[in-house]
N, C-alpha and C positions, 0 to 999 in steps of 0.2 A: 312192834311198831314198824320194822321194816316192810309187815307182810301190807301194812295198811298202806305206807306209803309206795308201794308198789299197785295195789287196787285205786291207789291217785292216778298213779300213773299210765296205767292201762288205760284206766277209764277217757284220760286225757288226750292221749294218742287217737282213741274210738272216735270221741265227741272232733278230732281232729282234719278226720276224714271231709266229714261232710262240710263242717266249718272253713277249711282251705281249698277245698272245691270253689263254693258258694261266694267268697272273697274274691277268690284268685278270678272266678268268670267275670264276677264284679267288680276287676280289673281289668279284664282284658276286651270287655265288649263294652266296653267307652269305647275305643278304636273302631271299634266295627261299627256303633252309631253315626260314628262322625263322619262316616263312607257314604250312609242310603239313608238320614234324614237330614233333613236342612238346618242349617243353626238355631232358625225362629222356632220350627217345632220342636228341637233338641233342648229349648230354652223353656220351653210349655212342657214339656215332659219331667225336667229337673224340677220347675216348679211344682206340678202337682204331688213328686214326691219328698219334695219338701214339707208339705202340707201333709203327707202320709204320715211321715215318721213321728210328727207332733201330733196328730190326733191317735196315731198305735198306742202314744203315751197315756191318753187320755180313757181310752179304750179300756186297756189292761188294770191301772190304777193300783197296781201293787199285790193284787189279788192272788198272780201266778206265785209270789213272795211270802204271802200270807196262807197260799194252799202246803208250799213247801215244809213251812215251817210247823205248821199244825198236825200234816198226816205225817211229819217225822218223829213225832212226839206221841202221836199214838199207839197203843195197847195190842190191839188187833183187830184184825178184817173188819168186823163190826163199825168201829171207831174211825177205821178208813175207809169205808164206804160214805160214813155219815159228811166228813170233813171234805174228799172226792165230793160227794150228791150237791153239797153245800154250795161248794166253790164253785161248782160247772152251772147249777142252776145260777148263781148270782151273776156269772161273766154273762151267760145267756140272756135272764132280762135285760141287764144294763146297756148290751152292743144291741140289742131290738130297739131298745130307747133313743139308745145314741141315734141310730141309725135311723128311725123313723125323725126326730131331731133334723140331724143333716139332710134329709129328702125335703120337709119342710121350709125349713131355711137356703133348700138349694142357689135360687134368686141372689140372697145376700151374699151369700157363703161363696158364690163365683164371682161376685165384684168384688170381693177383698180379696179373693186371690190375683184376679184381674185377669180369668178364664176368656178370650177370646169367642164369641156367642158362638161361633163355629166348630167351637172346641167344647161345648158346656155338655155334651154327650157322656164324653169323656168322665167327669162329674160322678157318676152313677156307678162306672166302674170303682172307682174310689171307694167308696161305701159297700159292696158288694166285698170287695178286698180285705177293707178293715175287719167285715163281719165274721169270712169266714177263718182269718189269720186269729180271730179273735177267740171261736169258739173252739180253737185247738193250741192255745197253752198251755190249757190247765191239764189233758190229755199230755203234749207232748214233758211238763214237770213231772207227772205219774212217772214215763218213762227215766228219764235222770232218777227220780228217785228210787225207785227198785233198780238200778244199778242197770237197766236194761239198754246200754248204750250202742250196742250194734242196730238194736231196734230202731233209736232215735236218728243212727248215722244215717242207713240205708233209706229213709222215709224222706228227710232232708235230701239226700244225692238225687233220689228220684223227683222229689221235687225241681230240683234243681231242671236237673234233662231236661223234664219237664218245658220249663220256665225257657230255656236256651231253645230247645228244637223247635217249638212254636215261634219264638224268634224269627228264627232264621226263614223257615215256612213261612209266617205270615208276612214277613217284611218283603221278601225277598222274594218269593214265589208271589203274594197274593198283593203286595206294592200297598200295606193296609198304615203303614206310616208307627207314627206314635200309639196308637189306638190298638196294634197288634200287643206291644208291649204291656198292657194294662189287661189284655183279653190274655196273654201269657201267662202273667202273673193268676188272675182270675183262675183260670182252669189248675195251674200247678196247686194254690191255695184249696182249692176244690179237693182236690185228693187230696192231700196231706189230712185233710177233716175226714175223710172217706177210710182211709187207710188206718186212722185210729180208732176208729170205731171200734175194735175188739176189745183193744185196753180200755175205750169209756165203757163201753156197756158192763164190764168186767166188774164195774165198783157204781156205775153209776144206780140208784136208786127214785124214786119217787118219793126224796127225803129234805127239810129244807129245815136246818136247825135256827132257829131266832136268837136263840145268847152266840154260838158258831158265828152269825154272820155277822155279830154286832163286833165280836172281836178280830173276825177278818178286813173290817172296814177300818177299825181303829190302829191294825199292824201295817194294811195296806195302802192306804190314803197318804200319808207320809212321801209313800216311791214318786206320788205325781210331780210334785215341786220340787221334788229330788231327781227326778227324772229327766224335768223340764230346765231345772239346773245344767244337768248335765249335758244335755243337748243343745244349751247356748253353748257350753263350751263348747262341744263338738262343731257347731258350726256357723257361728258370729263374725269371729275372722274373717270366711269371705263377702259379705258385705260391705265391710271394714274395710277390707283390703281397695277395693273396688273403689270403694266411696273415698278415699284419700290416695290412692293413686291411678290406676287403667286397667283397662281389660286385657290387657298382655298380660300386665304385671300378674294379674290374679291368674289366668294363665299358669302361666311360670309356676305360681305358690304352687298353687290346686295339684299339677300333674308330679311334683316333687312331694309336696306334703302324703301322696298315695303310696309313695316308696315307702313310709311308715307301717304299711300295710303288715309288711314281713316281722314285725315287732308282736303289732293288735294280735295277728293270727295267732301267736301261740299265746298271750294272754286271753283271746278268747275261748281257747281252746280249752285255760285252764279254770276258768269262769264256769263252763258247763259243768263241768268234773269236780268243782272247787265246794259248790254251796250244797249239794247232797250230800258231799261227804262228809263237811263240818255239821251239817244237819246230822246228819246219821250216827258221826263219832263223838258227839256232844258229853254222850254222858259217860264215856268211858275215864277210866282212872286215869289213862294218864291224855287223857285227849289234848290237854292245856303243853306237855310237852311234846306231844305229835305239831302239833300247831305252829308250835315254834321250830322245831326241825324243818318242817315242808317251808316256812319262808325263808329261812337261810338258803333250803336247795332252789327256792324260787330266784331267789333275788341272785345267787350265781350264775344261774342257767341264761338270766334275762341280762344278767351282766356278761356272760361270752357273749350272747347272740349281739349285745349290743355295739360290742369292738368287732366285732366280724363283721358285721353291717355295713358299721361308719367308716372301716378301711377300705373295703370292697365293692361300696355300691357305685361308686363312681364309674369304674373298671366294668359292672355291670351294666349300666346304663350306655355306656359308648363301645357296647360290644356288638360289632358289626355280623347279622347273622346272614346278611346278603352285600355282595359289595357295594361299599360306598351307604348301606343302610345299617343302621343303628336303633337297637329298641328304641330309644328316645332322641326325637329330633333336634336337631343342633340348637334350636333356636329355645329350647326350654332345660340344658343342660348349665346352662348358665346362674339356678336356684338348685345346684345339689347340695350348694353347703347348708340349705336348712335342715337338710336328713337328719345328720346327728341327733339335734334338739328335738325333734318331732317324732323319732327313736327313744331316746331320754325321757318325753313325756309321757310315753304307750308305758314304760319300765316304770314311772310313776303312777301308774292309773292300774297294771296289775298289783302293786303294793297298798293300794287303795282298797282292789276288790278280795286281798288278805285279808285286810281290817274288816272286813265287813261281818264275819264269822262272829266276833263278839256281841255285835248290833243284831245280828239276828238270835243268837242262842238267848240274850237278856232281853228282846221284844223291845228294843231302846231305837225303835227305828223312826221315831219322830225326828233325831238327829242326824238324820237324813238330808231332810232339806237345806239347815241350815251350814250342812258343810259343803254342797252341790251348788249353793247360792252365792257362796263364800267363793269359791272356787271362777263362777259366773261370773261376779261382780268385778274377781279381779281379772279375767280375760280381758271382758270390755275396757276397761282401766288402762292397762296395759296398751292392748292394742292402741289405743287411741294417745297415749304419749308417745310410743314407740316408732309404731309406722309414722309417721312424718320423719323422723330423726333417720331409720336403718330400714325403713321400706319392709320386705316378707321375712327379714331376720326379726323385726320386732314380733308382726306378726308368731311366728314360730316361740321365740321366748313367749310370749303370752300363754302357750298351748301351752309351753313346761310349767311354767309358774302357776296357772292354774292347775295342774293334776299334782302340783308339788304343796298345794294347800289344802286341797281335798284330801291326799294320804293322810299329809299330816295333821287335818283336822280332825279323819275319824279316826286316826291313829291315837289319839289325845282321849277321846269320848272313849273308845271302844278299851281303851286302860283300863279309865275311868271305875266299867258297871262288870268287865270280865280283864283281870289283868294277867295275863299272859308272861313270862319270863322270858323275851328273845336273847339270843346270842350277841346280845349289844355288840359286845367287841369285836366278833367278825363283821355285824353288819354294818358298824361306822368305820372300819377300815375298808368296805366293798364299796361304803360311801365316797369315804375319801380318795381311795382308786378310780373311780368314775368320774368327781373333779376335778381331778389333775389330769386323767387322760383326755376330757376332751378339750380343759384349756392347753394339753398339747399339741391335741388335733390340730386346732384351728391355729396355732401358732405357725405350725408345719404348714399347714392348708394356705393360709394368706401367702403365706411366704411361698410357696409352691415348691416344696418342698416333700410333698407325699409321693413319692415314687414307690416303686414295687420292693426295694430294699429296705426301706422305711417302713414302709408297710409290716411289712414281715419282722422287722426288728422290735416296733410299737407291737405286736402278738406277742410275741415273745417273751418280751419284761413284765406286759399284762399277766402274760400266765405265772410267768416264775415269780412273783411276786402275792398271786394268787395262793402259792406253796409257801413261798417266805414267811407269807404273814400267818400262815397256818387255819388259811381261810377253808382251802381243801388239806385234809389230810391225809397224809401219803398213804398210809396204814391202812386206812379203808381205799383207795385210790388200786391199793395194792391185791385187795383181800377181790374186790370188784372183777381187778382183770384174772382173778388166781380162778374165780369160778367161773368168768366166761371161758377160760380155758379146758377145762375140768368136762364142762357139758361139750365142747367141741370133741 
């Protein structure tokens, strides 16, 4: 069991690389937009990527899910070539469809986004984007699933550069505005399709199975409205926010809510590394108790990071790296106290993508939607009682409260049809520890009362309490550091 959960963990760090690159740029060149484009184009460029992120869903439709799942389950090469050919030929018709679709309907499809006619060029990149991010999923899940993660980092990073250096070049050098960033995206897109080509051709065939596709539709159809679920969550609030109070305010939320980022990353990290391996380790003997070991070490791990966060980010955010300048400007440090909660809810949503492991081994992925919907319904909800009453604190509880109904939705289902034995008792005492610490927090916090002493004292009980409760045990705690020493 150990050696397995150590090939988690590897694998996790791998998929790491390129994931906290690709975030972290995707943090930091907000800033550098807001230098060399103007608000109104900066405002046309979010938009059309708004529209991106909702049609990727639409695009992909579960498929990459439905490939994972089936060539994990196959025999050999044979059976994964077929399943491979299957999958790659279906994403292929379907994004030519789509995409001939969106070319047709360009007209309509730019007045509902409310494409500026000077802007409607723009349009065309879109689609070109979609298509070719599209026809390298199924390619880049081959890689996760034979365990091939250095191959996936490096392909990603290089994308990345990619995507960044033409940036910088075309913005900056060629003055080409928003338009360079879509032709950036476009060319890094381009390669990443270019550079897998060895892994497709490797399995890809001239093979198109009819029962195969009828059951990839039926595993993968499901991810849409579970998908599209998930993406109100992820980003209804700001509308919300906007629409019941200003554009400062949202402001404020938006550059604070991004500090959550440091949470996502390593749950994203562990999403990559997470569903080939439960795919992979399904059928072993004791898979059902590997399963539950890995989310005790999850939910600990996500429990440090989450008090070292919510102590420290403050102290990070008003740390002057030029005098008199501070990553974050004074005038948006005024919404850090949403952190906590918007930390809180990323530590929910990786507890979420635990549960998922029973939903795919038992093909019960119909129940997908209706806990992503579940999840939706109560964002909007929320938000909309909330924000009038507590302004971007309401906001921010919404984000918790909906990733706290999604766990616990598929946590409930995913019992149900694969039940699992977790370490109940440690993991409602890490509950219960997480409760109480952050209505400490904020007890401290209102009260202004988080100094550096405080700080350091609130660690402290965190952790010895982590012992007390015999959440970590000393014994292996001990045995841990007896062999990092050993190989030193």
């Amino acid at each position: 069991m150990k050696e397995k959960i150590k090939e988690l963990t590897k694998d996790t760090a791998i998929y790491g690389i390129s994931t906290i690159v690709g975030r972290f740029i995707g943090f930091i060149i907000v800033p550098f937009y807001t230098h060399v484009i103007n608000p109104t184009d900066f405002g046309i460029y979010s938009n059309i990527y708004a529209y991106l992120a909702f049609l990727n869903i639409v695009y992909i439709y579960g498929v990459d899910a439905a490939f994972l799942k089936f060539s994990s389950i196959s025999v050999n090469d044979s059976e994964k070539s077929r399943v491979f050919s299957t999958s790659f030929w279906t994403i292929v018709i379907s994004s030519f469809l789509f995409s001939l679709l969106l070319y047709f309907l360009k007209p309509s499809v730019c007045i509902i986004m409310e494409l500026p006619a000077n802007y409607r060029h723009l349009y065309d990149y879109l689609i070109y984007i979609l298509f070719f991010d599209t026809l390298a999923i199924i390619p880049f899940a081959y890689l996760r699933l034979q365990r091939k993660a250095l191959s996936f980092a490096v392909i990603k990073f290089i994308n990345i550069m990619i995507f960044l250096f033409l940036n910088i070049v075309l913005i900056v050098g060629f003055k080409m505005g928003i338009e360079a960033i879509l032709i950036s995206n476009l060319i890094a897109s381009v390669f990443s399709f270019i550079a897998l080509l060895p892994a497709t051709m490797k399995y890809l065939k001239l093979v198109f199975d009819k029962e195969l596709f009828k059951r990839i539709l039926k595993f993968g159809i499901p991810y849409l409205p579970a998908s599209m679920g998930a993406m109100i969550v992820q980003v209804i609030d700001r509308p919300l926010v906007l629409a019941m109070t200003d554009s400062a305010t949202l402001g404020i939320y938006q550059a604070n809510y991004k500090l959550g980022i440091f949470m996502m990353l390593f749950v994203s990290m562990f999403q990559y590394a997470w569903q080939p391996f439960f795919l992979n380790n399904a059928k072993e003997k004791e898979a059902k108790e590997l399963f539950s070991k890995i989310f005790t070490l999850f939910l600990i791990t996500t429990s440090m990071i989450w008090v070292i966060l919510t102590l420290f980010v403050e102290d990070f955010i008003k740390f002057q790296f030029l005098p008199g300048v501070s990553i974050f400007g004074k005038d948006y440090i005024s919404g850090v106290g949403i952190v906590p909660i918007i930390l809180l809810g990323y530590l929910f949503h990786g507890l979420y993508i635990n549960f998922t492991a029973g939903i795919y081994i038992e093909e019960k992925t119909k129940y997908f939607p209706l806990v992503t919907l579940a999840g939706a319904v109560t964002n909007v909800v929320i938000n909309l009682l909330l924000i009038p009453v507590i302004g971007i604190y309401g906001a921010a509880l919404a984000t918790l409260t909906s990733y706290l109904v999604m766990s616990s939705g598929l946590f409930i289902v995913s019992q149900k049809f694969y039940h699992i034995a977790y370490e109940f008792r440690k993991i409602i005492s890490l509950l219960i520890l997480l409760v109480t610490s952050i209505s400490v927090y904020y007890l401290l916090f209102l009260n202004g009362l988080l100094t550096i002493p405080y700080k350091l004292l609130f660690l402290l009980l965190f952790i010895l309490f982590l012992f007390a409760s015999k959440i970590i045990n000393v014994r292996e705690v001990k045995t841990i550091l007896n062999r990092i020493i050993k190989r030193r």
